[in-house]
C-alpha positions in Angstrom: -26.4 -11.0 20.9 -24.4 -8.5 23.1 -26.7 -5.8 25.2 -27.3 -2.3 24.0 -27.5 0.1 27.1 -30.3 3.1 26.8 -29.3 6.0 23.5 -26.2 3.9 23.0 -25.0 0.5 20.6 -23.0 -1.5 22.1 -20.0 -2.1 19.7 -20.3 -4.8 16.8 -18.4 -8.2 17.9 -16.9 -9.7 14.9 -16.3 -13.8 15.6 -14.3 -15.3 13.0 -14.5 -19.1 12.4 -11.8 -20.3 10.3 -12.6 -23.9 9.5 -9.4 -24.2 6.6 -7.4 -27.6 6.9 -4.5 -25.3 5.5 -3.4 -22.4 7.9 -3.1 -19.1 6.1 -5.4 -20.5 3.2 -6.9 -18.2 0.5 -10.3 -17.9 2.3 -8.1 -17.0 5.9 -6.2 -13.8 3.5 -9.1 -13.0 1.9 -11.1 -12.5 5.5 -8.5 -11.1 6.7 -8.4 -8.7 4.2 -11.8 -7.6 4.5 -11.5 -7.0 8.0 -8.4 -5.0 8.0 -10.3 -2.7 5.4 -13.9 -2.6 6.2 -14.5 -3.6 10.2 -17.0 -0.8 11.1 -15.2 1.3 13.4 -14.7 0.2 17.2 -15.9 -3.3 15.7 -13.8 -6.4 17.8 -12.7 -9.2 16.0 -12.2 -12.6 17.1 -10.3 -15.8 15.3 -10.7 -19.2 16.0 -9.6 -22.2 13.7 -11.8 -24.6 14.4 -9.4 -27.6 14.4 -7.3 -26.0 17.1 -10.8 -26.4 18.9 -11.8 -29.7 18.0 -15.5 -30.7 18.9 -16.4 -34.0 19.3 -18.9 -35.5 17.0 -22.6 -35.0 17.5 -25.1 -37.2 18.9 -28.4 -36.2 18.6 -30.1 -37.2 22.3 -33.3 -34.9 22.0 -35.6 -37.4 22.8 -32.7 -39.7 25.1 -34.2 -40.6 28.3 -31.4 -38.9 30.5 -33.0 -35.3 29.5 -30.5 -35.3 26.7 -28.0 -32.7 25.8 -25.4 -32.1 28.7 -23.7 -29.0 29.9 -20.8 -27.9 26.7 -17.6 -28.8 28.7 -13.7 -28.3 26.8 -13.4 -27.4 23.0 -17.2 -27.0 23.2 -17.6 -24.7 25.8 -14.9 -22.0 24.1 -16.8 -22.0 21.0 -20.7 -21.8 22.7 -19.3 -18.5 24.5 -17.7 -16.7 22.2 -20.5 -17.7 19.5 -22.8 -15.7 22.2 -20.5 -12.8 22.6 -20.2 -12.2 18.9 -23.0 -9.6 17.3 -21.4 -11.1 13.7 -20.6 -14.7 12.9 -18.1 -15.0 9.8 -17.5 -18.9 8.4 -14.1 -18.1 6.8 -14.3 -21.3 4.9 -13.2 -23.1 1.4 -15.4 -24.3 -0.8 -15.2 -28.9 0.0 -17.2 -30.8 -2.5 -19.9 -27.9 -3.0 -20.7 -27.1 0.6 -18.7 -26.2 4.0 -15.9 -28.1 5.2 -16.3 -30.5 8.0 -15.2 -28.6 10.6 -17.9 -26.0 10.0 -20.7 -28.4 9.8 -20.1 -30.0 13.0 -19.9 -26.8 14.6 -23.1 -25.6 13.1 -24.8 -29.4 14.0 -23.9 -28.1 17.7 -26.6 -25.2 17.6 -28.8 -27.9 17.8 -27.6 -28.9 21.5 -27.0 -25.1 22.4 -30.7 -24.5 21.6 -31.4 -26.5 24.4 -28.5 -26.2 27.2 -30.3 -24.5 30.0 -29.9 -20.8 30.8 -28.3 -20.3 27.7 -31.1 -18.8 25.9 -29.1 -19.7 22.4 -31.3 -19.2 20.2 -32.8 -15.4 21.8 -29.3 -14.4 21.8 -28.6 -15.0 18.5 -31.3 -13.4 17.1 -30.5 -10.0 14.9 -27.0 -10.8 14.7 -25.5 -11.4 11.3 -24.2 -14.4 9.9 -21.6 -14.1 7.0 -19.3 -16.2 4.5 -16.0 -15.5 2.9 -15.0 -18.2 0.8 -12.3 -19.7 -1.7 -12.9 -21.7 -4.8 -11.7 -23.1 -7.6 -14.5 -23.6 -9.6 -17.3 -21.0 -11.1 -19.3 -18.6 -8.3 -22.9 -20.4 -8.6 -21.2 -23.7 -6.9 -21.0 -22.3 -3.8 -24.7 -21.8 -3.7 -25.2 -25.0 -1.5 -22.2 -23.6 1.2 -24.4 -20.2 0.6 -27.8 -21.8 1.5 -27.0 -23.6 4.4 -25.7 -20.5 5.8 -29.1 -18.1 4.9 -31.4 -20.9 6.1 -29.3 -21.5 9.4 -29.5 -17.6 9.9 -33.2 -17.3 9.1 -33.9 -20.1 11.4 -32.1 -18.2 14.3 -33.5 -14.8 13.5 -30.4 -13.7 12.2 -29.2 -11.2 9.4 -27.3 -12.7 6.6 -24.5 -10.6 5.4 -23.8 -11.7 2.3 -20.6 -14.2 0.9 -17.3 -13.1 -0.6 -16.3 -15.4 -2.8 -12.4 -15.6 -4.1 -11.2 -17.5 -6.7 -8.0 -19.6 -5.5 -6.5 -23.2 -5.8 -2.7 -22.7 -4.2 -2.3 -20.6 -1.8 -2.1 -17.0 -2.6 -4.0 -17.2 -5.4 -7.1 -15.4 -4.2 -4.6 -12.5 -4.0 -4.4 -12.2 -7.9 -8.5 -11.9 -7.8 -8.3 -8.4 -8.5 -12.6 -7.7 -8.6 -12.8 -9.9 -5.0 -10.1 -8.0 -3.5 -11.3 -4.4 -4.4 -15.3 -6.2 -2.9 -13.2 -7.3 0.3 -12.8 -3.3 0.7 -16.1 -2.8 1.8 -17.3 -6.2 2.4 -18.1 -5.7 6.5 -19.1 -2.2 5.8 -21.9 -2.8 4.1 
C-alpha cells in the first residue's frame, strides 16, 4: 500500500468503489455518511462507480501459451492504480441475490490478472491495507454473510485487514436514512 517515510505514517488513502446500478443508492448515502463523520483525520477519499469504469469481462489465460495476462490498458488501468494508491478499499455495494453485485465481482476477478502484471507487485502492495463493506438490504442482516465472506477471504488472501461491514436496511431510495441504529454505527464506522 502507500510508503511510510522514517518516524512518520504516511496518510490513510480511502478508495471507494461504488458498484450501485442506481446512482445516489442507499448503500452510496450510507458510505457517504460514514465518511463525512468518521474518516480519520488527514484520511483522502476517493469515489469511483464502477459502471462509469466498465471492465471488460475476465478471461482467465494463466496457463495461455502467449505468457498470459497483458498489460491493464483503458477502464482497467484507472482502477489497477488507484486500487494501489489506496491504504483502504471500501465496496460500497447492495446486497444482489445474497452476494456483491456484478460490477464488484468482476472487479475483484481482476486481482487475479494484477497478481501477475509485471512490476506491479499487486499482491505485496496490498498487503496490510484494509478491505471494508457498507452495504444496503432489504432483507434480515445474516444474508449478507455470503457478500461478507467473499470480502474477509479476498482480504486474508492478500494479507489484508478486514474492516468490518455496515449494513443499512433500505429498499427505495432514502430509506437507509430512516435506519436510525446504522446511521448513529456510520458515526464511527471508519474510525474504528
Amino acid at each position: 500500500m502507500s510508503e511510510q517515510h522514517a518516524g512518520t505514517e504516511a496518510p490513510r488513502s480511502f478508495l471507494f468503489l461504488n458498484a450501485s446500478s442506481r446512482p445516489g443508492g442507499n448503500s452510496e448515502q450510507l458510505a457517504r455518511i460514514a465518511a463525512g463523520a468518521s474518516l480519520p483525520a488527514g484520511a483522502e477519499q476517493r469515489w469511483l462507480r464502477l459502471s462509469e469504469h466498465p471492465l471488460p469481462l475476465f478471461e482467465d489465460r494463466r496457463h495461455a501459451d502467449d505468457g498470459g495476462f497483458g498489460e491493464p490498458v483503458g477502464h482497467e488501468r484507472t482502477l489497477l492504480d488507484a486500487t494501489l494508491a489506496a491504504t483502504d478499499v471500501v465496496f460500497v455495494a447492495p446486497l444482489y441475490w445474497y452476494s456483491l453485485p456484478t460490477s464488484a465481482k468482476l472487479y475483484l476477478d481482476h486481482w487475479s490478472a494484477w497478481l501477475r502484471v509485471p512490476g506491479a507487485d499487486f499482491r505485496a502492495r496490498m498487503a496490510g491495507g484494509t478491505v471494508w463493506a457498507v452495504t444496503a438490504l432489504a432483507t434480515e442482516p445474516d444474508k449478507a454473510d455470503p457478500l461478507i465472506g467473499t470480502l474477509r477471504l479476498c482480504a486474508d488472501y492478500m494479507g489484508m485487514r478486514w474492516g468490518g461491514a455496515l449494513l443499512g436496511n433500505g429498499t427505495r431510495p432514502g430509506d437507509v436514512l430512516k435506519d436510525e441504529p446504522v446511521l448513529a454505527a456510520a458515526e464511527s464506522f471508519f474510525a474504528g
